[in-house]
Backbone as a printed PyTorch tensor [residue, N CA C, xyz], in Angstrom:
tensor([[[  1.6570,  31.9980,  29.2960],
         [  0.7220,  32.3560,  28.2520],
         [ -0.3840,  33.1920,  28.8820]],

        [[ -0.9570,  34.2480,  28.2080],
         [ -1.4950,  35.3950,  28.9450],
         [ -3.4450,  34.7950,  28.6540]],

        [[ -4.0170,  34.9490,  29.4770],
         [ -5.3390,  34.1970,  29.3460],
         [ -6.1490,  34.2860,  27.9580]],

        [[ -6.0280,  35.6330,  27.5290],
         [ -5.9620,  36.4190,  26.2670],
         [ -5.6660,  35.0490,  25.1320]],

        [[ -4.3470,  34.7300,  24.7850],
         [ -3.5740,  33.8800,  24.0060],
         [ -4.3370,  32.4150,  24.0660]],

        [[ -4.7130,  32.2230,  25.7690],
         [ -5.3560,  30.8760,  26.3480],
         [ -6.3930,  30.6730,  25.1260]],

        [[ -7.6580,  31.7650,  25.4040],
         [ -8.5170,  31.7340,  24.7130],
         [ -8.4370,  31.4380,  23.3840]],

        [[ -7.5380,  32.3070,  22.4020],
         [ -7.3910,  31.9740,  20.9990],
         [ -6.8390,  31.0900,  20.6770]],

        [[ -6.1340,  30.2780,  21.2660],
         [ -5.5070,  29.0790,  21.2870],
         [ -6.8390,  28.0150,  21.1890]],

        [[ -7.5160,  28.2450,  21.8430],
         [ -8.6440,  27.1040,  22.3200],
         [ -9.9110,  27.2800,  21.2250]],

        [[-10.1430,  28.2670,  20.4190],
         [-10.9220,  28.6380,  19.6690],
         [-10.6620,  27.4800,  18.1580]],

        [[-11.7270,  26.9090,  17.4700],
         [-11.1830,  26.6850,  16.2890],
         [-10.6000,  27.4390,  15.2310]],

        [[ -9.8040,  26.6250,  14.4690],
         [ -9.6060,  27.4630,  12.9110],
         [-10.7820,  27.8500,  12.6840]],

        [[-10.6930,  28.6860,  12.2760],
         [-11.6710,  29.6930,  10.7630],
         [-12.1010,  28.7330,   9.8870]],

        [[-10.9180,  28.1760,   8.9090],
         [-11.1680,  27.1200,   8.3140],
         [-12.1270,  25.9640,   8.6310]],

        [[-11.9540,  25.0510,   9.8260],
         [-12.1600,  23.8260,  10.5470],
         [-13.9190,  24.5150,  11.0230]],

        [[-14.2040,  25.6010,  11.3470],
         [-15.3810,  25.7710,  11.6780],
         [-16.4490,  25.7190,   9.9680]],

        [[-15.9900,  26.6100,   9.4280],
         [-16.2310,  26.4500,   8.4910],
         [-16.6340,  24.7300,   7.5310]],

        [[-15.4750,  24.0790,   7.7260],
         [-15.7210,  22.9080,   7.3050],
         [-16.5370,  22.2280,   8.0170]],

        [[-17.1710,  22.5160,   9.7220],
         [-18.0660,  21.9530,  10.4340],
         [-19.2370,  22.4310,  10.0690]],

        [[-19.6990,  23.2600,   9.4940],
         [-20.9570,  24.0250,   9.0900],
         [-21.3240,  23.6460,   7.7120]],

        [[-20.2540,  23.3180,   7.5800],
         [-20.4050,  22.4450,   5.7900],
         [-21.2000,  21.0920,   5.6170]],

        [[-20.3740,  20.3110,   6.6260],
         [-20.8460,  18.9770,   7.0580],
         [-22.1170,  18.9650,   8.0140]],

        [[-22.4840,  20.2220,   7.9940],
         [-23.7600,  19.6360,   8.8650],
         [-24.9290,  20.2780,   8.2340]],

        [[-24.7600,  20.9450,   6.8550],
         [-25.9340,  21.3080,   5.7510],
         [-25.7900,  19.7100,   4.9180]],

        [[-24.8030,  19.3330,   5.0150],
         [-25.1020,  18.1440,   4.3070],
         [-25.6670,  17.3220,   4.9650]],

        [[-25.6680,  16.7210,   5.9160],
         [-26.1240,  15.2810,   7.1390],
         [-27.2760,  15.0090,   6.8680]],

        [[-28.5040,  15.8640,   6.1050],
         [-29.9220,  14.8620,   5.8020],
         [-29.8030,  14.6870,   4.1170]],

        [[-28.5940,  15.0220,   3.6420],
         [-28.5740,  14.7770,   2.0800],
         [-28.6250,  12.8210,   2.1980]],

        [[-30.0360,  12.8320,   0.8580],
         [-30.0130,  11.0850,   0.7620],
         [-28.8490,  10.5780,  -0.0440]],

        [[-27.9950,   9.6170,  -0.5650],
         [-26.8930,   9.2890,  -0.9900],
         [-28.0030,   7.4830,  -1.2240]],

        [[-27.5680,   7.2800,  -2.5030],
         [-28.0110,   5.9030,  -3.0380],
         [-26.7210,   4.6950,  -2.1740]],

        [[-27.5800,   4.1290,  -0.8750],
         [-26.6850,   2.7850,  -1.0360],
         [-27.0020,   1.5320,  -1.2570]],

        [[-25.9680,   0.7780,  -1.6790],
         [-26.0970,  -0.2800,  -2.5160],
         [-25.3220,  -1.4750,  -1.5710]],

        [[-25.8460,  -2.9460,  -1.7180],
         [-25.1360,  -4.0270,  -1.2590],
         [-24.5120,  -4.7450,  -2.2450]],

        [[-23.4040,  -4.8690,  -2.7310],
         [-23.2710,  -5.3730,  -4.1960],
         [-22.5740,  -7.2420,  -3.7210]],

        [[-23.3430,  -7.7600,  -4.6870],
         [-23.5430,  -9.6830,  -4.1850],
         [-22.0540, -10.0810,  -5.0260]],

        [[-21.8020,  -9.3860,  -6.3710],
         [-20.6610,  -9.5910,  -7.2240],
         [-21.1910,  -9.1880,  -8.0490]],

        [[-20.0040,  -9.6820,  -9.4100],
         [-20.0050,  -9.0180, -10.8030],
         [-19.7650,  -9.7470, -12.3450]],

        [[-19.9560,  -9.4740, -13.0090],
         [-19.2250, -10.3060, -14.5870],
         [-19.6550,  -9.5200, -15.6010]],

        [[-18.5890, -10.3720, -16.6360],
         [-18.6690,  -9.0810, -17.6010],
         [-19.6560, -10.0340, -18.5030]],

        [[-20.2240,  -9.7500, -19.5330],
         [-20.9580, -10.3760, -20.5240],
         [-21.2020,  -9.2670, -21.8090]],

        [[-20.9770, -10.7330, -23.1890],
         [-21.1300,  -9.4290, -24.1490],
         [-22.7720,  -9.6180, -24.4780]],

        [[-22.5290,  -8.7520, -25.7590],
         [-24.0800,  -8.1840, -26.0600],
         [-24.3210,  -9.8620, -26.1080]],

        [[-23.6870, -10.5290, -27.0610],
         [-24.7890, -11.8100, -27.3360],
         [-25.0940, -12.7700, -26.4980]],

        [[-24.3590, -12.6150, -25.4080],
         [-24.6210, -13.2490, -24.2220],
         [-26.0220, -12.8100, -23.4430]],

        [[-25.9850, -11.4140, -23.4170],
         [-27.0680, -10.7220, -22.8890],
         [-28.5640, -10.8960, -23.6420]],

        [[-28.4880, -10.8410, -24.8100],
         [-29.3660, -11.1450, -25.7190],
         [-29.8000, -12.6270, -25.6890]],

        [[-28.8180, -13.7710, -25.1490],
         [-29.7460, -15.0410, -24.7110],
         [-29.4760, -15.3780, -23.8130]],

        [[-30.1600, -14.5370, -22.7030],
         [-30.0280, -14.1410, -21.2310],
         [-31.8600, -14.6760, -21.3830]],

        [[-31.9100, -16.2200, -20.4570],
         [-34.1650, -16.2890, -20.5090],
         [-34.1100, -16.5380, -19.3690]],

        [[-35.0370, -16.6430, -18.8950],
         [-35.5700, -17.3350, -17.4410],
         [-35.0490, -18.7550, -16.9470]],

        [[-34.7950, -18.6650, -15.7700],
         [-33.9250, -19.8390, -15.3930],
         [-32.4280, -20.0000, -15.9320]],

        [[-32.2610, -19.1880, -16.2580],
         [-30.5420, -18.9750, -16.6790],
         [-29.9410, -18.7920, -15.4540]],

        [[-28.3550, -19.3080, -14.8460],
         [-27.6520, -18.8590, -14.0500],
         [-26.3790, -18.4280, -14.5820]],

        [[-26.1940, -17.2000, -13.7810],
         [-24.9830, -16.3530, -14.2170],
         [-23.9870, -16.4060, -12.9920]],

        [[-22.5920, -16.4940, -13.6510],
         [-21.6870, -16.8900, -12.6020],
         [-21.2960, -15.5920, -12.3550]],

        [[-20.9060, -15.3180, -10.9130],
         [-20.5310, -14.0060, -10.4250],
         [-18.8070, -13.9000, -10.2740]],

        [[-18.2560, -13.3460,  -9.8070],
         [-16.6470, -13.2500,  -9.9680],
         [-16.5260, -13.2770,  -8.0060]],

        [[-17.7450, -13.5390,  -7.1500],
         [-17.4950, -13.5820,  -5.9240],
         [-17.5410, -15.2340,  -5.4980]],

        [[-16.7740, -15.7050,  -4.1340],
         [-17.3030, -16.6020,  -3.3900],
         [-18.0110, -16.9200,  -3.0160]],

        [[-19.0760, -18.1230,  -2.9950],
         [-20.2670, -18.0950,  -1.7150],
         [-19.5030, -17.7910,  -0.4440]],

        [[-20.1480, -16.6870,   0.0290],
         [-19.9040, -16.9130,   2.0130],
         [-18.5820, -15.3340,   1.5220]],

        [[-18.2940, -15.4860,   0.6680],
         [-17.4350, -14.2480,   0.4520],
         [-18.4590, -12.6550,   1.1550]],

        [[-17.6930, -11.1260,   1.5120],
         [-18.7340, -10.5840,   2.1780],
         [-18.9020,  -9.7120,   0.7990]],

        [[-19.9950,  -9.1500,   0.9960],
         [-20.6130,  -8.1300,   0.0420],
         [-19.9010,  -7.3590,   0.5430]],

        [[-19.8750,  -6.2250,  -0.7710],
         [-19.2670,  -4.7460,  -1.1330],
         [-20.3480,  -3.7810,  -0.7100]],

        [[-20.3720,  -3.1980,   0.4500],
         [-21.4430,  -2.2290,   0.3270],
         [-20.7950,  -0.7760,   0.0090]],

        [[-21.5260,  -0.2190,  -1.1860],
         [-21.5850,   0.9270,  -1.8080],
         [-22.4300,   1.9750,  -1.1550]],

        [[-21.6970,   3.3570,  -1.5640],
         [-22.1900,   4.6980,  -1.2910],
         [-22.5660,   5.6110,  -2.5740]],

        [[-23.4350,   5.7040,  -2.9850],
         [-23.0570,   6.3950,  -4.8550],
         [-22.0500,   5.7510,  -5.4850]],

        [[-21.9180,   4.3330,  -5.1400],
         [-20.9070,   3.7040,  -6.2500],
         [-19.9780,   3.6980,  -6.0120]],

        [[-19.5700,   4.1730,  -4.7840],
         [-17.9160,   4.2220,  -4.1000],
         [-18.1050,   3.1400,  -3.0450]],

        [[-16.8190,   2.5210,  -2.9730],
         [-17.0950,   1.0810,  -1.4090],
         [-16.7070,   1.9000,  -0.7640]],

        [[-17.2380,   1.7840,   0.7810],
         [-17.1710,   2.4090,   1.9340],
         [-16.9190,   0.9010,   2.7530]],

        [[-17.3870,   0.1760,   2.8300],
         [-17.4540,  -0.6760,   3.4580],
         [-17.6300,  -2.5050,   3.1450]],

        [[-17.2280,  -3.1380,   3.9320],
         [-17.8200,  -4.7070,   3.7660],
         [-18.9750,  -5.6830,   4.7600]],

        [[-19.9520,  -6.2740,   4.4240],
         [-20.5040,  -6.6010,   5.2420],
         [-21.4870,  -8.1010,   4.9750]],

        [[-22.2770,  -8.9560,   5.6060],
         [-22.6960,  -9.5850,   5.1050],
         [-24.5070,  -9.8210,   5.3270]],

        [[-24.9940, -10.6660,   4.0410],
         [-26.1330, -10.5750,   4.1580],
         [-27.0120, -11.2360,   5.1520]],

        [[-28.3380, -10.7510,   5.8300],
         [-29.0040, -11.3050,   7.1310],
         [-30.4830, -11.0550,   6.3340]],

        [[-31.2310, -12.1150,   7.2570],
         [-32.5200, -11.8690,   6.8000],
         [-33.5460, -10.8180,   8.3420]],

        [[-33.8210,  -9.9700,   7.9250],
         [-34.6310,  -8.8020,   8.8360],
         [-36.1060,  -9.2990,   8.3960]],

        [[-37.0280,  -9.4740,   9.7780],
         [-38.5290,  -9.4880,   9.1060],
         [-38.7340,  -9.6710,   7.9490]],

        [[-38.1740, -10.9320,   7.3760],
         [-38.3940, -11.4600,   5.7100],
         [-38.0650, -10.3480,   5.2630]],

        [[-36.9650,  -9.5700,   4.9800],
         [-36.5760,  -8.6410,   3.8710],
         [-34.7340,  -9.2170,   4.6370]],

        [[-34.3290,  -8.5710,   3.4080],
         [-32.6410,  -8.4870,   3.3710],
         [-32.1850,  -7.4610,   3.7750]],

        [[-31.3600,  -7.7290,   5.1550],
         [-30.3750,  -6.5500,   5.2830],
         [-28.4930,  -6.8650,   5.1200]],

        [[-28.1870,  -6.0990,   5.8340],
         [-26.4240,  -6.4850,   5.6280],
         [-25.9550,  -6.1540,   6.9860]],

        [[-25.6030,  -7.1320,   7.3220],
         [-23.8610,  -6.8730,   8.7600],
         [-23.0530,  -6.0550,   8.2600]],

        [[-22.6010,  -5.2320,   8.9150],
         [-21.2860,  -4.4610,   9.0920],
         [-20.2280,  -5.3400,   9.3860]],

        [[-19.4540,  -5.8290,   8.5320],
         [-18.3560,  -6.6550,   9.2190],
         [-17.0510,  -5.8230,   9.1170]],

        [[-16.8450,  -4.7490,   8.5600],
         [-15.6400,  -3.9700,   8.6810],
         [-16.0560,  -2.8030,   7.3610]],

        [[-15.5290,  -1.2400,   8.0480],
         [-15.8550,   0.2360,   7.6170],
         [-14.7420,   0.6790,   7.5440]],

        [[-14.5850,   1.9540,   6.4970],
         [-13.8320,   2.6970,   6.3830],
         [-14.3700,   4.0020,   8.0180]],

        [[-13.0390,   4.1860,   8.1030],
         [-13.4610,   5.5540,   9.0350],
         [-14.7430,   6.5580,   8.7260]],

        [[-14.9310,   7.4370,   9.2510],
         [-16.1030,   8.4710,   9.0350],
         [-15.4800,   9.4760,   7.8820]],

        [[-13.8900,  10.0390,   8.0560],
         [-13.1340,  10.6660,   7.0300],
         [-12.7000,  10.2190,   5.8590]],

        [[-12.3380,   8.6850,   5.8080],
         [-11.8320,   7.8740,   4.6420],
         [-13.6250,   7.7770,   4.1150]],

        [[-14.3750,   7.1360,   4.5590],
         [-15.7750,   7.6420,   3.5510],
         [-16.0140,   8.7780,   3.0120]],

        [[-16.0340,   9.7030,   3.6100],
         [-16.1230,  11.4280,   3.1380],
         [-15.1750,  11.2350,   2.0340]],

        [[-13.8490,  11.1610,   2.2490],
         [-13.2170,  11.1860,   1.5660],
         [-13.3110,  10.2450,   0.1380]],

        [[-13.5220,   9.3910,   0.3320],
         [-13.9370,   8.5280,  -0.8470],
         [-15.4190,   8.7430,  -1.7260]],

        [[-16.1680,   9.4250,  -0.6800],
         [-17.5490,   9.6600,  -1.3990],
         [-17.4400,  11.0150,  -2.2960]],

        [[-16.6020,  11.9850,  -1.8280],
         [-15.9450,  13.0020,  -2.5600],
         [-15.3080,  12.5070,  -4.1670]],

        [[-14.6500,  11.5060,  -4.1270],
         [-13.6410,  10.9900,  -4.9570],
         [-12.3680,  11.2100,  -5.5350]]])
C-alpha cells in the first residue's frame, strides 16, 4: 500500500466527521432528567377525591430500582441515596453512550 493510500485509509469518513461535529454542538444542550419512583393509572373520579393524607399505590416494588429518564425516554436504572439531605440516584445499570443517543432520538 503506497503511503499516499496509508494516509486516506487512516483519515475519517466525511460522513463520521461530520457526525462528530454534530455531537459536539450538541454536548451543552440541557435535556430534562427525571428519576421515576413508579406509576398508576387513575380515573377522573378518583383524582377528584384525591385529599391530603391519601396513599396511592404505585405499580413498582419497594427496593425495586427507579427508571431514570432522559426527555421521557429510559436510558437507564438506578437507585435512590440521600446526598447532603437532598435525593440523588445510583447508577445501577446504563444503556451504552449510542443506545441513549439512540433512544433519546426515538
Amino acid at each position: 500500500m503506497t503511503s499516499e493510500a496509508k494516509s486516506k485509509s487512516a483519515e475519517p469518513a466525511p460522513a463520521a466527521q461530520d457526525r462528530d461535529q454534530n455531537l459536539a454542538l450538541m454536548l451543552d444542550v440541557p435535556l430534562a432528567f427525571s428519576a421515576e419512583l413508579g406509576g398508576c393509572s387513575l380515573t377522573v373520579g378518583e383524582i377528584l377525591q384525591l385529599s391530603r393524607g391519601k396513599v396511592i399505590e404505585l405499580d413498582k416494588l419497594a427496593g425495586e430500582p427507579l427508571d431514570l429518564m432522559v426527555n421521557g425516554r429510559l436510558i437507564a436504572h438506578g437507585e435512590a441515596v440521600v446526598v447532603n439531605e437532598r435525593f440523588g440516584v445510583r447508577i445501577l445499570d446504563i444503556a451504552s453512550p449510542s443506545e441513549r443517543l439512540a433512544r433519546m432520538r426515538g
